[in-house]
C-alpha positions, 0 to 999 in steps of 0.5 A, spaced: 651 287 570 655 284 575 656 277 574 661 272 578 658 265 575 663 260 574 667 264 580 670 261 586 671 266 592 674 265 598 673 270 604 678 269 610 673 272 616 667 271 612 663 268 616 661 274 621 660 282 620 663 285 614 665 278 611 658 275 612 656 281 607 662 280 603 660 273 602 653 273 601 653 279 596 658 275 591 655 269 592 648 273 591 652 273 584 654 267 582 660 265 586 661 260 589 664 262 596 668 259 601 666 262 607 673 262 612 672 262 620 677 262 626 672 261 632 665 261 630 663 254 626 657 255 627 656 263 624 660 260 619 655 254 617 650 260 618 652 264 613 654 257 609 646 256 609 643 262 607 647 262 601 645 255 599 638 257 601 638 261 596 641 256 590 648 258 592 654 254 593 658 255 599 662 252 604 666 254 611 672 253 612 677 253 619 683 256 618 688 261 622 690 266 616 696 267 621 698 261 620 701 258 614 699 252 614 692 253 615 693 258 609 696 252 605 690 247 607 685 253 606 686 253 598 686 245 598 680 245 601 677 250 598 679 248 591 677 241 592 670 243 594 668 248 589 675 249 584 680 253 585 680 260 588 680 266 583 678 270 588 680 271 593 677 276 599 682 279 605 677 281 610 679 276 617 682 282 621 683 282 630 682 290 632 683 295 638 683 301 640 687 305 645 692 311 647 699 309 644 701 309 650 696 303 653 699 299 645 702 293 648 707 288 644 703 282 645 696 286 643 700 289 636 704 282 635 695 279 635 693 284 630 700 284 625 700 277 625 692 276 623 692 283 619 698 284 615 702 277 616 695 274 615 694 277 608 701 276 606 700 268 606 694 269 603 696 273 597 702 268 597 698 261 596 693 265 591 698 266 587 701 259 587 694 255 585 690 261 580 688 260 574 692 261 568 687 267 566 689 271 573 684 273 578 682 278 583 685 280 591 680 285 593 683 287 601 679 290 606 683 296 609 678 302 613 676 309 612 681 310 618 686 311 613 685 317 610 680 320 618 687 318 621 683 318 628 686 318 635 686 311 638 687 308 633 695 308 632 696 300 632 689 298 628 690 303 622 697 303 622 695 295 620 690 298 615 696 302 612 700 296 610 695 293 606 693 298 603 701 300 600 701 291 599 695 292 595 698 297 591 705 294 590 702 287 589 696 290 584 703 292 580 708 286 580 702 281 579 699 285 573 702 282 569 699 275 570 693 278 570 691 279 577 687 285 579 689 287 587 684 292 590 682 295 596 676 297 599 677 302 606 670 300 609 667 307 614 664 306 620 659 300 619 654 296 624 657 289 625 657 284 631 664 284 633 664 293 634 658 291 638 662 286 642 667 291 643 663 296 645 664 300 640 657 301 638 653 306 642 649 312 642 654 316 644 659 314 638 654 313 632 652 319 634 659 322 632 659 317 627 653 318 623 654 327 625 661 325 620 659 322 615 656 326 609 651 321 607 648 320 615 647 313 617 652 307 619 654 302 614 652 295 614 656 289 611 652 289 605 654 296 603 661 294 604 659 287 600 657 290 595 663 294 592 667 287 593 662 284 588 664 289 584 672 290 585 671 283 584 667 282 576 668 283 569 666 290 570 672 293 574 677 289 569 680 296 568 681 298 576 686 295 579 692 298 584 686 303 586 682 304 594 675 305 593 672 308 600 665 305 602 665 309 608 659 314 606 663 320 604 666 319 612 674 321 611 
């Protein structure tokens, strides 16, 4: 049974889409989760109440995860509140897509900066404040790796590196009892691809007719696998990517 009483959680980008289901699943299970946002206060304080309304302890928590200070100030704030952070969830991601020839340097400086350089940060603050027990990184990385879909050079390319990061970092940090994981998400329904245009008949209907198990995903399928990867229960995975994409490859 999955267990995360006595946990302390921090998901950067938790406040909306997958990262709300991220947050709300681990705290569904007993951790205590703050809840990381860049621009939208009051999504954040959204998820921070449902959480709270349910007996769970959160908080929400401003923060650049491309700039190290707001790293820095993220895990004193988050150790203040609710103790220091033994899990720690990489999920605050910027993406677009479009022929290689439309990627331009300032579109892939914005999403190396929030989804590589970001998670470097993140992962280099963890370590210096983790409890001597150890912990648990799990980063969220996408099907696309593996589905390696035209138009999405400059967003999967990001994805690449965090998920050769989780498997260097699973092996150097090993030793100090820290687990680091990642889970590759599959088209899944959230407000950002909505935003963006992504979610419409003409491309659920490719993603749906792809994908074995037939229907998008939702946040808190992805949330799901992060509470797992997270407990007690993956104590013996590390260093792995687990798809939550619905058989989609």
């Amino acid at each position: 049974m999955i267990d995360l009483h006595g946990r302390t959680a921090l998901v950067t980008g938790g406040a909306k889409g997958i990262g709300r289901g991220i947050s709300v699943a681990l705290a569904a299970e007993g951790a205590a989760v703050a809840v990381n946002y860049a621009t939208d206060p009051q999504a954040a304080e959204r998820t921070v109440a449902e959480i709270v309304g349910h007996g769970g302890r959160a908080v929400a928590l401003a923060g650049d995860v491309g700039s190290p200070a707001d790293v820095e100030r993220l895990f004193d704030q988050a150790g203040a509140a609710l103790g220091p952070v033994d899990t720690l969830v990489n999920n605050a991601a910027r993406y677009s897509f479009q022929p290689l020839e439309e990627i331009t340097p300032d579109e892939f400086e914005r999403q190396y900066r929030t989804n590589v350089l970001g998670v470097f940060l993140t992962c280099q603050a963890f370590v210096r404040q983790v409890p001597v027990a150890g912990g648990s990184i799990v980063n969220i990385s996408t099907s696309g790796i593996a589905s390696n879909t035209p138009g999405s050079a400059l967003h999967t390319s990001t994805k690449g590196a965090v998920t050769t990061l989780t498997r260097v970092l699973a092996n150097e940090l090993g030793p100090r009892h820290i687990r680091v994981n990642a889970v590759a998400a599959g088209a899944t329904d959230t407000e950002g691809a909505r935003n963006l245009g992504l979610i419409n008949d003409e491309n659920v209907a490719r993603a749906v007719a792809a994908t074995p198990l037939g229907r998008l995903g939702q946040p808190r399928d992805i949330g799901r696998v992060v509470a797992f990867l997270a407990s007690a229960e993956a104590a013996w995975i590390t260093g792995d990517v687990l798809f939550a994409s619905g058989g989609l490859r």
